[in-house]
C-alpha positions as CSV (number, residue, x, y, z in Angstrom):
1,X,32.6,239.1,54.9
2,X,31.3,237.2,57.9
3,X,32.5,233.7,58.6
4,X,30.1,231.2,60.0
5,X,30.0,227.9,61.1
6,X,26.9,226.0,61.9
7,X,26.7,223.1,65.0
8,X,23.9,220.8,64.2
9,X,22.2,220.0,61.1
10,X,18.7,218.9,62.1
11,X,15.5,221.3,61.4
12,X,16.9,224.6,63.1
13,X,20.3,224.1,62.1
14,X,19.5,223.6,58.6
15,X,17.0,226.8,58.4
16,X,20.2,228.8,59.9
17,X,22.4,227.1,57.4
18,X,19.8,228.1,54.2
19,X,19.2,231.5,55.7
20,X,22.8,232.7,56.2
21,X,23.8,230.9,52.6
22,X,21.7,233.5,50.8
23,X,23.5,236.5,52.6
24,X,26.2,238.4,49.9
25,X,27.7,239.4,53.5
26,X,28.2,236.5,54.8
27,X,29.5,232.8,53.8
28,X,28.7,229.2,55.6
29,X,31.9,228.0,55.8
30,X,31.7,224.8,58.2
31,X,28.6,222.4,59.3
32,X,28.8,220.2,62.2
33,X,26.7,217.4,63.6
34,X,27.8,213.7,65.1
35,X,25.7,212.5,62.4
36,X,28.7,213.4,59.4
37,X,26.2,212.0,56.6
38,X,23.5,214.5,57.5
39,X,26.2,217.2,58.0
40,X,27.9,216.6,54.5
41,X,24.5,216.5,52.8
42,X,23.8,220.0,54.3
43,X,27.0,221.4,53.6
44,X,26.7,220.5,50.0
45,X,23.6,222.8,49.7
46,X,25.2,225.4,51.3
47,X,28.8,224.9,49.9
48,X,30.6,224.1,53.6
49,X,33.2,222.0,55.1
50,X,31.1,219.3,56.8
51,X,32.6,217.4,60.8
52,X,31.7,215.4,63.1
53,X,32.9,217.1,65.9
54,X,33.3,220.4,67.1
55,X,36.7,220.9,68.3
56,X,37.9,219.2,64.4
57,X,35.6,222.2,62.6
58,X,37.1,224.6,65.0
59,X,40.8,223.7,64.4
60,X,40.2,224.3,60.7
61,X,38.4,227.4,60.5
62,X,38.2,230.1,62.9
63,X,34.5,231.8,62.3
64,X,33.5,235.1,63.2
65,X,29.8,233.5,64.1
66,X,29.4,229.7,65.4
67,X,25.2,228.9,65.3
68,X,24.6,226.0,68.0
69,X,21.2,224.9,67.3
70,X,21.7,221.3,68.8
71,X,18.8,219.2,70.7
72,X,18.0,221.2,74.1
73,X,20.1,218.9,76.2
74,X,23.2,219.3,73.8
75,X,24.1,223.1,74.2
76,X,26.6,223.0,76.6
77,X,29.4,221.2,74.6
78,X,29.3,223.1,71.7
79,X,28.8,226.1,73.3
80,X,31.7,225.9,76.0
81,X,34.0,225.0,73.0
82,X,33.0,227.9,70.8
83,X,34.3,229.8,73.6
84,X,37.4,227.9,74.6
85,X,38.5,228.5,70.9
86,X,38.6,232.1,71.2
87,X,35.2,232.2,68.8
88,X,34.1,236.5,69.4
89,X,30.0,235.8,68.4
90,X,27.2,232.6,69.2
91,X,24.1,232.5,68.4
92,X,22.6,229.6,70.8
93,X,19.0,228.3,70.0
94,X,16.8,228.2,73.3
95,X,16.9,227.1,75.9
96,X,20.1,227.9,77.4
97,X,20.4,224.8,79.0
98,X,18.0,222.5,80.0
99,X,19.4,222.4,83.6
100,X,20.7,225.4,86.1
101,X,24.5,223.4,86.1
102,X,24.8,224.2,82.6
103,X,22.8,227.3,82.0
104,X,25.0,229.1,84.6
105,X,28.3,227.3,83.1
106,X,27.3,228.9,79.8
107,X,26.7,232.4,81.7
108,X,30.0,232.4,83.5
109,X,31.6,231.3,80.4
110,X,30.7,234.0,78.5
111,X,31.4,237.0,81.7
112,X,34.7,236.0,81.8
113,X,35.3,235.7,78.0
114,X,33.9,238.7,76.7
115,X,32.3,236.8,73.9
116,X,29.1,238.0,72.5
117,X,26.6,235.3,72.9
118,X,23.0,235.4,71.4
119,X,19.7,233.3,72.4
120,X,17.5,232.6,69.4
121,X,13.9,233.6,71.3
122,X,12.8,234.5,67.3
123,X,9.4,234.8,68.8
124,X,10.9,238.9,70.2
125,X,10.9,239.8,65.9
126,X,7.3,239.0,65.3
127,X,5.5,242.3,64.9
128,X,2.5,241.5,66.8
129,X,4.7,240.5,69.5
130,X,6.6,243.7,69.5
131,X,3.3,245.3,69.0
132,X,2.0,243.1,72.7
133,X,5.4,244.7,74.1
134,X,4.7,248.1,73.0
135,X,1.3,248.1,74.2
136,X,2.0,246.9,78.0
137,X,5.2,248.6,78.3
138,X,3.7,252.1,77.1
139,X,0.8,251.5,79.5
140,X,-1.9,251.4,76.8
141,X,-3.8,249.1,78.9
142,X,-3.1,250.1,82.1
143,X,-0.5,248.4,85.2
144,X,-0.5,244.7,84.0
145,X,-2.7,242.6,86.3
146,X,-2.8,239.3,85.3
147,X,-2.1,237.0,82.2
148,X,-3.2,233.9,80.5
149,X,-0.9,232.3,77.9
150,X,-1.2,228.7,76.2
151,X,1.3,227.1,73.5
152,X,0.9,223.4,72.6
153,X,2.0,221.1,70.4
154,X,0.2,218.6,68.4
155,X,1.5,215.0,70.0
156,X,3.7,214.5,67.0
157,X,6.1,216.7,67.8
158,X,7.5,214.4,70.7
159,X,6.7,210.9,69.0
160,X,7.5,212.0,65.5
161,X,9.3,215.5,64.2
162,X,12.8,214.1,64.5
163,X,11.9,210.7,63.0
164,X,13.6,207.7,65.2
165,X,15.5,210.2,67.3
166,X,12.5,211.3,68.6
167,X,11.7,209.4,71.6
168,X,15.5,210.3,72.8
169,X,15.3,214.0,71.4
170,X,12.2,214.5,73.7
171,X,13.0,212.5,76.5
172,X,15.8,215.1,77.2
173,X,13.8,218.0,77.0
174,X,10.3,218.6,78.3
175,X,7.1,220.9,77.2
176,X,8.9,222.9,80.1
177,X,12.4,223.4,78.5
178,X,10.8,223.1,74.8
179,X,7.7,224.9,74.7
180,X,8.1,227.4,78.0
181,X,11.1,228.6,77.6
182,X,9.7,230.8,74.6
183,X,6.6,232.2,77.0
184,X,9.0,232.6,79.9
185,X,11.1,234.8,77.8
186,X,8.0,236.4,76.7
187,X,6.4,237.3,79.7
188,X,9.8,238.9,80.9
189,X,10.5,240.9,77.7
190,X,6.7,242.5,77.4
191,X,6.3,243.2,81.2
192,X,10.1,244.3,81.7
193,X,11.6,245.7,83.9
194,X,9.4,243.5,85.9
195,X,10.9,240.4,86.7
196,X,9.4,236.9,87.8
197,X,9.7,236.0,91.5
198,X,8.0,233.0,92.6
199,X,6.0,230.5,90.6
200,X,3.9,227.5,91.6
201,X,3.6,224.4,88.5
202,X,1.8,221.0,88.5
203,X,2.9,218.4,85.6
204,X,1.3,215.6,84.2
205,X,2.6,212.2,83.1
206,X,0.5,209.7,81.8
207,X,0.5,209.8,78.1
208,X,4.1,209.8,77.0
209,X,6.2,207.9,79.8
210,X,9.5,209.2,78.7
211,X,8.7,212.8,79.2
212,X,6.2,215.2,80.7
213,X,3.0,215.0,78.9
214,X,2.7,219.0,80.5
215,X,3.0,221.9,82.6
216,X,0.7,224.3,83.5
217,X,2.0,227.2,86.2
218,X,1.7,230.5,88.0
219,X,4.1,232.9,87.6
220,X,4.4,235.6,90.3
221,X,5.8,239.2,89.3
222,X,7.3,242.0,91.8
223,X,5.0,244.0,90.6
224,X,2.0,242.3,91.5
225,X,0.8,240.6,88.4
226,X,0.0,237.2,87.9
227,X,0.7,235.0,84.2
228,X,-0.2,231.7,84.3
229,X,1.2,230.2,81.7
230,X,0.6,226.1,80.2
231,X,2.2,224.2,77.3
232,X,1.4,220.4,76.5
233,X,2.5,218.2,73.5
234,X,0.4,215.5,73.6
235,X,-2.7,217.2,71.5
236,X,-4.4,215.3,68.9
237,X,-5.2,218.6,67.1
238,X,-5.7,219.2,63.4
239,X,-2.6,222.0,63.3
240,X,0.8,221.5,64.5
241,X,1.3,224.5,67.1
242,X,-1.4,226.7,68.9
243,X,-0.4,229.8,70.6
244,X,-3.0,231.9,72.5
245,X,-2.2,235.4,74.7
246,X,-4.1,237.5,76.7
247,X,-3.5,240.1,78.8
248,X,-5.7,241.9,81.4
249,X,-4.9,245.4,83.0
250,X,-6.0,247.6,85.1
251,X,-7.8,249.9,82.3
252,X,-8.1,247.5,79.0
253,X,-7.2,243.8,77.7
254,X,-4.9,242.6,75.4
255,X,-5.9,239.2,73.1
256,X,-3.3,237.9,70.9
257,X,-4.6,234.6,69.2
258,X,-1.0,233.7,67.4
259,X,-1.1,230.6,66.2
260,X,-5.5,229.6,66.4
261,X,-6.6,226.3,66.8
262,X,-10.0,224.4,65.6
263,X,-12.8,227.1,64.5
264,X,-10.5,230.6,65.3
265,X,-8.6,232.6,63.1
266,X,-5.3,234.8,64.3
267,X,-6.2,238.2,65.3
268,X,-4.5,240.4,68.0
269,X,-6.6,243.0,69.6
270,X,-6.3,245.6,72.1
271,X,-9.0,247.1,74.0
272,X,-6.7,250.3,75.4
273,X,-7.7,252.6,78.4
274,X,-9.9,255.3,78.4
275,X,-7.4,257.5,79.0
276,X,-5.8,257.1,75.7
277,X,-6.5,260.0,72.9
278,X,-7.1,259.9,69.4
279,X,-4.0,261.5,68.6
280,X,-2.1,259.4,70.9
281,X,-3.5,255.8,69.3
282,X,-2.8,257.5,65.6
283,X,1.0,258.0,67.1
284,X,1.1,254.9,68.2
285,X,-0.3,253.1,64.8
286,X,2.1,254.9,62.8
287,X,5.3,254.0,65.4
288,X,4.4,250.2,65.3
289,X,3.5,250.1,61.5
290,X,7.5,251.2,61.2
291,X,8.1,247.6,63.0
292,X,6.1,245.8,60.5
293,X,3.0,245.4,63.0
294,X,0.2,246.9,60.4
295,X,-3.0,247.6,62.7
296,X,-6.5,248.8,62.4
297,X,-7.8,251.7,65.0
298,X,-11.1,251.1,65.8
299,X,-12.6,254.1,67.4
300,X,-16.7,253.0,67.1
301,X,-18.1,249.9,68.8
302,X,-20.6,249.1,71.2
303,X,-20.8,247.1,73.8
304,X,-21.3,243.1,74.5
305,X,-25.0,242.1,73.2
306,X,-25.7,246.0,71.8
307,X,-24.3,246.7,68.4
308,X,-25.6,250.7,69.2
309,X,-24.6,251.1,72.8
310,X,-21.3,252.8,74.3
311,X,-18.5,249.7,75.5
312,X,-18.1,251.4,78.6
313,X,-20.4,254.4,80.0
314,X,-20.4,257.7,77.8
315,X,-16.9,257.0,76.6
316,X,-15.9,254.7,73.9
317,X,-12.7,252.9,74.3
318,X,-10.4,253.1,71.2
319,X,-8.5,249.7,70.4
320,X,-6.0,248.6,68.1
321,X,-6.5,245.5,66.1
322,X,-5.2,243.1,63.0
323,X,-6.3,239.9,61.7
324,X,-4.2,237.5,60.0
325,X,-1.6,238.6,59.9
326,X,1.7,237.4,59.2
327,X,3.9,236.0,62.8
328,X,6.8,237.3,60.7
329,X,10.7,235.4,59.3
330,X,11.3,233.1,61.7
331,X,15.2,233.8,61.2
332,X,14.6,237.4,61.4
333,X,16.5,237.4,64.8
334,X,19.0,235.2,63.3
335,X,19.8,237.9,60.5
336,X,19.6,241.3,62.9
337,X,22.6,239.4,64.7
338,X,25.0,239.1,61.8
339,X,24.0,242.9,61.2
340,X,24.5,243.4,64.7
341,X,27.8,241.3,64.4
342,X,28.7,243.6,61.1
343,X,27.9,246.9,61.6
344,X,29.4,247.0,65.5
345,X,26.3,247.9,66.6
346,X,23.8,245.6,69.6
347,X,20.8,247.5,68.0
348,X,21.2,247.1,63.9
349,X,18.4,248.9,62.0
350,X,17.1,245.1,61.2
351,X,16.0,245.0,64.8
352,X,13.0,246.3,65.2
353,X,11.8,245.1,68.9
354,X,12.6,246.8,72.3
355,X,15.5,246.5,74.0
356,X,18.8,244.7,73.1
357,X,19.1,241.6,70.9
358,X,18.8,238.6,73.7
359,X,21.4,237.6,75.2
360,X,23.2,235.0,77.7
361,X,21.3,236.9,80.6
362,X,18.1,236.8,79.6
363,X,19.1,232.8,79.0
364,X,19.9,232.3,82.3
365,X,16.8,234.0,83.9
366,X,14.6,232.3,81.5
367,X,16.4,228.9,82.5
368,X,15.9,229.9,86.0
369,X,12.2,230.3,85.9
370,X,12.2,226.7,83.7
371,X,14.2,225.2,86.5
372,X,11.8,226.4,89.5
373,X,8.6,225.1,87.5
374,X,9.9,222.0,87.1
375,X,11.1,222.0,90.9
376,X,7.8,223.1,92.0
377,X,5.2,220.3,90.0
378,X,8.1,217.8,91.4
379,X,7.6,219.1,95.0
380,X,3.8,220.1,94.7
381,X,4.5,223.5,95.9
382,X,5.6,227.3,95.2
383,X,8.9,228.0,94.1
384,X,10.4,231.2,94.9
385,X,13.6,231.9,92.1
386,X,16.0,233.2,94.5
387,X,16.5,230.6,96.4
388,X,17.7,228.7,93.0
389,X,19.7,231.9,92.1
């Protein structure tokens, strides 16, 4: 039996609380948050201890698991005491920090403890992310050549979602920290093992006062490519979140329409290279249907304006495509960690995406890039990360 304890009883905590309460292998044991009456009326439903401070919760239980999901600005505390306290596992929401001082605290924190720590980026479990991963990274498309990606959120999420704390919940944070640091960690998990070098960001401030209405940036790649990548949260939209992707490459495009907005439906399609055989796109369907990405080959189409003509020349490009289809549990990460945590093992059969489970490394490069997008719309001008590093 796993032992958890939960720091922050606001929406993410309490989806981690609920989540991990229905788990025979694991027990809620604790709930903290500096606000004890929403902390006892969480731990109620999940049959906790409830605190108002950390270092009380961790002086009467000693977890196996502590869950920070505190406001963006708040993960330092909890986080650094989790670790003082001789705590082995953390699952940390995102971002790491929302400023290089802390991110890097964290990071040290955890090299010289040894303690496993975790970074919620949930967005790595959705299978038509790990099928956008699969695609570039196998070369489907061709060398990656330049990206386009958009997430906003309706202009209730900063004026509204956390009821009277909002104003001071968002004025700590920023579309930057908030809404970035997910594409950031996207853009470095699908094109990996390239890694972001420079970028160049403008922000806007008229709307809100109290915090960055948005930013839209460049992001420069060693390898060449360029993602530019923009968030608001000051859209008066009918839906609360739109998320659009595309990717170009040097033989084929990739369009990934997550979350759609006004008059679009989600769909995820991938135009793949010429070079790409029938047997090889059946190989890869059947491989990405065993992550839970169920897509359509299409191997007949014509092109642009000509239902009967060829898409390109004599050859017809094959492509890969789904509509509407599920994004996926959004604690789906949350659980592969507790199997992780369980079974001894950093890649449990519950985790179905590339690579390791994320960890305090990718935080800290994801809070670097954050940092030098914020630095460069301040200063009007490129960025280049390693002179932050």
């Amino acid at each position: 039996m796993l032992w958890i304890s939960v720091v922050g009883a606001g929406i993410l905590g309490t989806a981690h609380a609920l989540a991990l309460s229905k788990r025979t292998d694991a027990a809620v044991v604790a709930i903290c948050d500096l606000r004890l009456d929403a902390a006892r009326a969480l731990a109620m439903q999940v049959g906790a201890q409830a605190f108002s401070s950390v270092d009380e919760m961790l002086s009467h239980h000693a977890p196996d698991l502590v869950v920070v999901a505190t406001p963006d600005a708040q993960h330092l505390q909890p986080t650094l005491c989790a670790i003082d306290s001789g705590v082995p596992n953390i699952l940390q929401e995102k971002p790491l920090a929302t400023n290089l001082t802390d991110a890097r605290a964290i990071h040290e924190a955890v090299e010289r403890s040894g303690v496993h720590l975790y970074v919620n980026y949930a967005n790595r479990t959705a299978p038509l992310d790990i099928a956008t991963c699969h695609t570039i990274r196998e070369g489907l498309i061709g060398p990656i050549v330049y990206g386009d990606i958009r997430l906003d959120d309706n202009i209730s999420v900063p004026t509204a979602l956390w009821g009277a704390r909002s104003r001071d919940w968002a004025g700590a944070s920023s579309p930057a920290h908030f809404l970035l640091s997910h594409v950031v960690d996207l853009v470095r998990w699908y094109l990996h093992p390239a890694e972001i070098t420079e970028v160049y960001a403008l922000k806007q401030q008229r709307v809100l006062g109290y915090t960055p209405d948005l930013y839209d940036a460049y992001l420069l790649l060693d390898t060449g490519a360029r993602v530019r990548i923009k968030a608001e949260w000051i859209r008066h939209m009918d839906e609360l979140v739109e998320f659009y992707l595309s990717f170009s490459g040097a033989e084929g495009t990739l369009i990934y329409n997550k979350l759609p907005g006004f008059g679009t439906r989600s769909g995820w399609r991938a135009n793949l290279s010429p070079t790409v055989t029938m047997e090889q796109l059946l190989a890869h369907q059947q491989l990405l249907a065993r992550s839970g990405a169920h897509l359509r080959g299409v191997v007949d189409r014509g092109a642009p304006g000509d239902p009967h003509g060829p898409a390109c020349g004599d050859r017809l490009p094959l492509a890969l495509e789904a509509y509407d289809h599920p994004i996926g549990d959004p604690m789906a990460l949350t659980h592969s960690v507790v199997d992780a945590i369980l079974a001894g093992d950093p890649h449990p059969e519950s985790w179905r995406g590339p690579g390791p489970l994320p960890n305090h490394v990718d935080g800290l490069k994801q809070s670097l890039t954050v940092a030098a997008i914020v630095l460069s719309a301040e200063k009007g001008q490129p960025v280049t990360l390693s002179d932050l590093a």
